[in-house]
N, C-alpha and C positions, 0 to 999 in steps of 0.2 A: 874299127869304126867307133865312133864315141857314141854313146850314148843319148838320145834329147830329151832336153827336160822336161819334167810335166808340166802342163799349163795352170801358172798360179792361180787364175781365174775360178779355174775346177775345180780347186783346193778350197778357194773362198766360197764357190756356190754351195758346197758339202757340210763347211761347217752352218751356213746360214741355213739351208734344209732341216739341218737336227734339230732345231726350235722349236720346241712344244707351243700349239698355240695357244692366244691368251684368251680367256672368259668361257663362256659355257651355260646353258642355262640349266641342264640337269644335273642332280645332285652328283657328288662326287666319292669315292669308294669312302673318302674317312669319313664323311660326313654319314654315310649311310651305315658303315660300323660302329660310331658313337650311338646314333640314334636305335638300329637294335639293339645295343649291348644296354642302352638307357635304357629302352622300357622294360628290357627283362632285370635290369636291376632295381629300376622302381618298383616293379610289381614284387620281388621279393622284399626290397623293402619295408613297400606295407602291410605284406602280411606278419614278417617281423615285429613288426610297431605294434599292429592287432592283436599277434598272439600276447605283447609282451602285457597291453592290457586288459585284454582279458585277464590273465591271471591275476594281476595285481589286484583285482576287483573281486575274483574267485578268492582271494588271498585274505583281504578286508571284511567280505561277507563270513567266511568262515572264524575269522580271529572275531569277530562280533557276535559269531552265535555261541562261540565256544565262553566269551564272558559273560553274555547275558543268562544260557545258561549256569555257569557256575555262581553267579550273582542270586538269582534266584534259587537255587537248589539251596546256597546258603542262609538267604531270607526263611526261604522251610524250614530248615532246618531249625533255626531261631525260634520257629512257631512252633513248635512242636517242643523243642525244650521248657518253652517258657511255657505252655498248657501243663505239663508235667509238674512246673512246680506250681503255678495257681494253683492246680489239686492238690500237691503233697502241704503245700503248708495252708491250706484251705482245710483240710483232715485235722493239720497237727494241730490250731485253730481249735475247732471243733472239739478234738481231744485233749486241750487243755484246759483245767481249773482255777487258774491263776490270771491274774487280770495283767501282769506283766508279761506273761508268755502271750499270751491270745493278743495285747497290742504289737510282739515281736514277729507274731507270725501274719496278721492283718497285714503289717509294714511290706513283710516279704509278700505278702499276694498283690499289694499296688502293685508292688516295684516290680515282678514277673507280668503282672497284666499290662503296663506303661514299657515292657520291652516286646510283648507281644503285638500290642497297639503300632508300635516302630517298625517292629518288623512285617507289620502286613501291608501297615501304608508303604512301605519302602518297596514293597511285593507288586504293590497296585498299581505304584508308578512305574518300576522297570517293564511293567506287563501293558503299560497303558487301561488297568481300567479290564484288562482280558480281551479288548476286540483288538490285538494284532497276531494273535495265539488261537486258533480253531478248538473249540472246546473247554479253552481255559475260564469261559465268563460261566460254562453252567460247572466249574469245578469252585469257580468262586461262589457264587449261588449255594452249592451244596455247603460249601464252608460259611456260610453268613447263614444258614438252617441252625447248623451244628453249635454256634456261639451262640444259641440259644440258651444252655446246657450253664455258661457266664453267669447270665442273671442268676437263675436259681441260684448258685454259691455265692453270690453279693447277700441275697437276701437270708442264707443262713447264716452267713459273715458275721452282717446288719443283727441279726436276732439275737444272735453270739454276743456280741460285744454288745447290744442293748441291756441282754440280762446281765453283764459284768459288771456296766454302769450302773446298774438300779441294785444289786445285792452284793457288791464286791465278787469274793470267788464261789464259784458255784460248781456243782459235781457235772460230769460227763450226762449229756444227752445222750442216751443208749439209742433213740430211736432217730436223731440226725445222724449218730456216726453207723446204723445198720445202711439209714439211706446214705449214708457217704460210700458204704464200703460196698453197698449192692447195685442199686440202679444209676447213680449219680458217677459213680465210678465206671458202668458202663458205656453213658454218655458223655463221662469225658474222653474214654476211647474213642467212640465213633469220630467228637469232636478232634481228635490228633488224626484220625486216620483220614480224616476230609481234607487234610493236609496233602495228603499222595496225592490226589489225582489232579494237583496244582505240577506236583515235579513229573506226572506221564505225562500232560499235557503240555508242556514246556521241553520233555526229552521227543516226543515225538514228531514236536514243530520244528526243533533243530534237525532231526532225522530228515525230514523233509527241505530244511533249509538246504542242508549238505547233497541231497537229492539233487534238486534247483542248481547249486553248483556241479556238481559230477556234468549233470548235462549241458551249462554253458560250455565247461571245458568241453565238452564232445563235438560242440556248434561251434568251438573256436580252432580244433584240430579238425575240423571236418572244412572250416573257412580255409584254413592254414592249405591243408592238403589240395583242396582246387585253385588256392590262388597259384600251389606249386604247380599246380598241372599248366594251366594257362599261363605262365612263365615260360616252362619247358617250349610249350604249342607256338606260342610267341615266339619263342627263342631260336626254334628250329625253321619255323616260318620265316624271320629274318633271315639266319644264314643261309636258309636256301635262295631266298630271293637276291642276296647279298651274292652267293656263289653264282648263281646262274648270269646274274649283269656280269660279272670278272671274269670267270672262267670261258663261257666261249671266246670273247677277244683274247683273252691271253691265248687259248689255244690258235688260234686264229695268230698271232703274232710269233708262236713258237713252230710253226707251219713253215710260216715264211722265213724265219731264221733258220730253221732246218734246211729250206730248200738254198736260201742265203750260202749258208756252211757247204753243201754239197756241189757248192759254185753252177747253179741255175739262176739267173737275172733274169728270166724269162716270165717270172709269175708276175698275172696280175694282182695287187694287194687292192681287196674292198674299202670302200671310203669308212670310215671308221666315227662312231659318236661324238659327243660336245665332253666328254668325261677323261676322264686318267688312259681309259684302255686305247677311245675312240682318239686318241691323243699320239700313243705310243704306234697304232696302227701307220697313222699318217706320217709320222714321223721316220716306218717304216720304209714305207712309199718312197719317200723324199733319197732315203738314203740307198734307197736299190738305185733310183735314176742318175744319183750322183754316183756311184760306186760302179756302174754300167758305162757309165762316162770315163770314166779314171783307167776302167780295163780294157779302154778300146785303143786309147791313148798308148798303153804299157803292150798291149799286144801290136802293135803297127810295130815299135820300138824294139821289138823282141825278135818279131821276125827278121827284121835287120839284120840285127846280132847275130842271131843265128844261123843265117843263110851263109855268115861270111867267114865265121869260125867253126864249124861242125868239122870241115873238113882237115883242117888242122889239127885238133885236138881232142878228137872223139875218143883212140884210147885211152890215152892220159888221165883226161876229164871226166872219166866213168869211172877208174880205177881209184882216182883219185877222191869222186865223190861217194862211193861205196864205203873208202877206207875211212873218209872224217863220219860220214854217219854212224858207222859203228862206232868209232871213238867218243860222239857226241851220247849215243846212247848209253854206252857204259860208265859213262865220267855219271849220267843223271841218274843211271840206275844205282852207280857204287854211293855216289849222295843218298838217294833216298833208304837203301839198305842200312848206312850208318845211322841215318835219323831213327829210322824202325829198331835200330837196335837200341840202341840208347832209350827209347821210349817203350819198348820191352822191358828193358831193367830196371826201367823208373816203375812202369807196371807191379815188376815182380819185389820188387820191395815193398810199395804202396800194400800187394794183397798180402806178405809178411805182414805187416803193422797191423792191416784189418783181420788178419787172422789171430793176432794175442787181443784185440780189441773184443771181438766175437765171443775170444771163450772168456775175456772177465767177463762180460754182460752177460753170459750163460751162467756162471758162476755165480753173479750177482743175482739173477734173476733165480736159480733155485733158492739160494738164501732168504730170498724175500715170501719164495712159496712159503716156505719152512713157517717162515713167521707169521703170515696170513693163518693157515693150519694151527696152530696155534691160538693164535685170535679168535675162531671160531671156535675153539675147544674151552677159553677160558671165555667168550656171554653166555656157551652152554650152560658153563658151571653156574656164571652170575643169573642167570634167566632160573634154573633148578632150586638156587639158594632163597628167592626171591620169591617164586609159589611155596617155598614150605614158610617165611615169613608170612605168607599170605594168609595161610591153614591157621598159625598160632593166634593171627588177630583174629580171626574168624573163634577159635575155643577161649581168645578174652572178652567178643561180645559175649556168648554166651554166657560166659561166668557173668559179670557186669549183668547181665539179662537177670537172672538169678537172685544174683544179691540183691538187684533192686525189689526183686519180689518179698522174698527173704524178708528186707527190711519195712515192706509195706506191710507186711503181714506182722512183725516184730509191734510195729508200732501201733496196729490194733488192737493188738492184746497187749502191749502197753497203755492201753487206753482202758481196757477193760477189769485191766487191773487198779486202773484209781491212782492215787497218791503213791503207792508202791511203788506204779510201774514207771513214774516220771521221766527218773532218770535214763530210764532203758528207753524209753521213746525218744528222747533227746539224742542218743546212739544210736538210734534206726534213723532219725533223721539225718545223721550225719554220714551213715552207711549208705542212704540211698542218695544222698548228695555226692558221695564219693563213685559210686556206679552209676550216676547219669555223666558223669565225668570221663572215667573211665571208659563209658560207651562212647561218646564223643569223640576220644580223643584216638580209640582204637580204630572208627570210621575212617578219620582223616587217615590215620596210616595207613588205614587199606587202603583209599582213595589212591597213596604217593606209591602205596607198591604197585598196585593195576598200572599206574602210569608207569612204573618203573618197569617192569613186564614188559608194557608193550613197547617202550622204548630197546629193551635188551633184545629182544625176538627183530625186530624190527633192524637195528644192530647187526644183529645177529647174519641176519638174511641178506645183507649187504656187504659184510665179512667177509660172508658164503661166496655170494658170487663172484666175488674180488681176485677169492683163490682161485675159483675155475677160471677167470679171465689171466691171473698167473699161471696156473699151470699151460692154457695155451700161449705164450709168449714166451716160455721156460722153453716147451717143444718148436717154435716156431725161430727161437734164437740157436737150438743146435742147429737146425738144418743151416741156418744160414752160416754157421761155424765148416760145420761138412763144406759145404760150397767153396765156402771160401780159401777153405786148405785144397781143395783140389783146384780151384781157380790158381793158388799160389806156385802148387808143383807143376800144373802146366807154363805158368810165364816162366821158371828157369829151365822147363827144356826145349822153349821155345827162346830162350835167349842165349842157350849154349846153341843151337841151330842157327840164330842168325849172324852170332858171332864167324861162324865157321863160314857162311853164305858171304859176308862181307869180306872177310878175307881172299876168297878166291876172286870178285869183282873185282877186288884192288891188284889184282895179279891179271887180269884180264887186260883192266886199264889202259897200265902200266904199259902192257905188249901192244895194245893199237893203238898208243901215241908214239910209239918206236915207229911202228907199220907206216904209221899218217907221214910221220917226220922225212921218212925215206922216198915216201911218196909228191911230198912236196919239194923236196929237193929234185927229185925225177923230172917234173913237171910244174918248173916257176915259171917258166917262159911262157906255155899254152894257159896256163889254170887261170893267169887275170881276167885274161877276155872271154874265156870257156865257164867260168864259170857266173858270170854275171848272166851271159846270152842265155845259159840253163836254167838258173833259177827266175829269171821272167818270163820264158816259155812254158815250166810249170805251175806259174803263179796266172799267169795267162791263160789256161791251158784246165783250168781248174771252175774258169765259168762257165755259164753259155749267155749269149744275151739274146736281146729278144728281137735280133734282124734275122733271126737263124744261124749264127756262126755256129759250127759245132767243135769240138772239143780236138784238140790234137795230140 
């Protein structure tokens, strides 16, 4: 009996059923995972952009206190030199007889008071005047006291060089140079020492500026850290809200596919959203009623068949269908064992390669410890070499300290030697010129080696940690060597076993297409019409719909 066809009709209502419908008014699944993945990358964003300025501003404040400090510490500096010599040639003045020395040395006390003058105004502008500096207006205060101590040596200057104009050269004043050497010389101490509490009050403001920064950085890592929180909150909130609209309809459609697959047609499918899921739901629907239709069609047609060939060809057609599905099975099984094998031995090469790859970068990576170790044993040395330079500038002020004294003292009893001592005082001043130089110039080195110190320690301590982050990488790249060599011995003996595996399926094959071959020559005449009627009555036979037929 032939066969009847199926009705085109049903064919064309099935494909027109699958039609996703068009429009929607609620949002739809991309649309709702752009927009939370947006806000949680906007929010990371800007806290990105905040941190990034903050720092820049922490960055700008600190490189500005770090100048104005050094700007003014070197204005001090200035000031304090230049008081040093208005007194030493303010003395030498005083203790000369000669009216060509005493206008040489007048000349040197301008030109020391017009560098000090420079250097204060230059003082009062970087500091504004002392009101941006806490403390700094009563350290100026105390130094506009102390430049009191000025006048008085104009006016022994003035008396100096008056009697040189009215009598030519004249002998030493014993009782200006005792007051030079006792109390005038006191006060021009205090007058240098009223100097300092310009550079505490200036180290202490930056102490505090650098303060004021530490703590922005802790209000922008403190911003940083909850804007990450509220990302994460955001983040998770989204995909849940995201998973929960998707996931029940998808389960909900994987329900009905299941029961679909298990050939029940009987379920009813819930009407489904205006979205992707409520979409595929209905779509669902459409295609059980049309696929209900199509197996009611094929089972009317089946029973036919079958009612008129069973009896003809039952054993045949059993024998028959027994022996191709075992053949059909083996032919897919002996395929899929050759792919496995073949993809085993690409395996076991692949972890070959990754296993000589493994142990250079083991190899490399101790090399590199080696040399890190190293590194930190040679800022050791540089950091060691650099406080005993420290130690020697430190016993050249001292000498420099010394000498200056040495030659203050040289040039008062060159002075109280008279005409005698001339020339020796001319060598005390050149001695103490050379020791305020010498001290000067031993500061600045201390100044480069402190910095050099603390850059070497600093250095140093980043070395350090370098190698411990090497030596776990060192240990963290064997293991992954171990792994990988026994990753590599397991793929060849699992590719000598597959080999062996495949070979026997191709021997199996081999034998049930002989079996099938014998078998279809047995049974050409029953198997046309036996086996079409069979495979629609299991294809039939595999639903249920939803009149109650049940399953045969």
């Amino acid at each position: 009996m032939p066969s009847s066809p199926l009705p085109s009709f049903r064919l064309r209502h099935a494909v027109a059923a699958a039609r996703l419908p068009q429009g929607g008014g609620r949002l739809g699944i991309g649309m709702r995972l752009a927009l939370g993945f947006g806000l949680v990358l906007a929010l990371f964003a800007g806290t990105t952009a905040y941190a990034v300025l903050q720092m820049r501003a922490m960055e700008r404040n600190m490189a500005a206190a770090v100048h104005a400090h050094a700007e003014i510490a070197a204005r001090a500096g200035a000031m304090r030199s230049s008081i040093d010599d208005i007194y030493l040639n303010a003395l030498l003045l005083v203790l000369s007889t000669q009216r060509e020395d005493i206008d040489f040395h007048q000349g040197l006390v301008e030109q020391s008071r017009g560098l000090y003058q420079l250097a204060r105004s230059e003082l009062m502008s970087l500091t504004h005047g002392g009101q941006d500096i806490p403390g700094l207006a009563g350290a100026l205060g105390g130094l506009a006291q102390a430049e009191g101590v000025l006048q008085e040596l104009e006016r022994s200057i003035r008396s100096r060089v008056d009697a040189v104009r009215g009598q030519g050269d004249v002998e030493p004043d014993l009782a200006v140079i005792d007051q030079f050497a006792g109390t005038m010389r006191a006060r021009v101490e205090q007058w240098a020492k009223a100097v300092d509490p310009i550079v505490k009050a200036t180290t202490t403001a930056g102490r505090e500026r650098q303060a004021h920064a530490s703590a922005a950085a802790a209000l922008a890592q403190s911003v940083q850290v909850l804007a990450s929180v509220l990302a994460i909150l955001g983040g998770a909130l989204a995909a849940w809200s995201i998973a929960r609209g998707v996931t029940r309809p998808i389960g909900e459609a994987v329900r009905v596919a299941e029961r679909v697959a298990q050939g029940d047609l009987s379920l009813v499918i819930p009407r489904g959203g205006r979205d992707e899921t409520g979409a595929l739901l209905d779509a669902l629907a459409r295609m059980q009623a049309s696929l209900g239709a199509l197996v009611r069609e094929v089972r009317d047609a089946a029973h036919s068949i079958q009612d008129a060939s069973t009896d003809v060809s039952s054993g045949n057609n059993d024998l028959s269908q027994r022996t191709e599905h075992a053949a059909s099975q083996l032919q897919r099984t002996a395929g899929s064992v050759d792919q496995l094998s073949g993809a085993v031995r690409q395996s076991a090469q692949s972890a070959h390669a990754a296993d000589d790859l493994a142990r250079n970068a083991a190899l490399a990576a101790e090399q590199g410890g080696q040399v890190v170790v190293q590194a930190v044993q040679s800022m050791q040395d540089i950091a060691m070499q650099s406080r005993k330079i420290a130690d020697i500038i430190g016993l050249i002020e001292g000498i420099a300290f010394q000498t200056n004294i040495l030659a203050l003292n040289a040039a008062v009893e060159a002075a109280r030697a008279g005409e005698q001592g001339r020339g020796f005082a001319v060598v005390a001043g050149e001695v103490r010129s050379l020791a305020h130089r010498s001290d000067a110039a031993a500061k600045d080195i201390k100044l480069l080696i402190q910095s050099s110190v603390a850059s070497v320690v600093s250095g140093s301590a980043l070395v350090h940690d370098a190698g411990q982050k090497m030596e776990g990488i060192v240990a963290g790249v064997r293991q992954v060597t171990a792994a990988i060599h026994e990753i590599t011995h397991a793929a060849a003996s699992q590719s000598v076993g597959i080999d062996e595996v495949a070979q026997a399926m191709n021997g199996m094959d081999q034998s049930t297409q002989q079996n099938a071959a014998l078998v279809e020559q047995s049974a050409a005449a029953a198997q046309s019409l036996q086996s079409q009627a069979q495979r629609l009555s299991h294809v039939v036979a595999a639903f249920q719909l939803a009149d109650g037929a049940a399953r045969r």
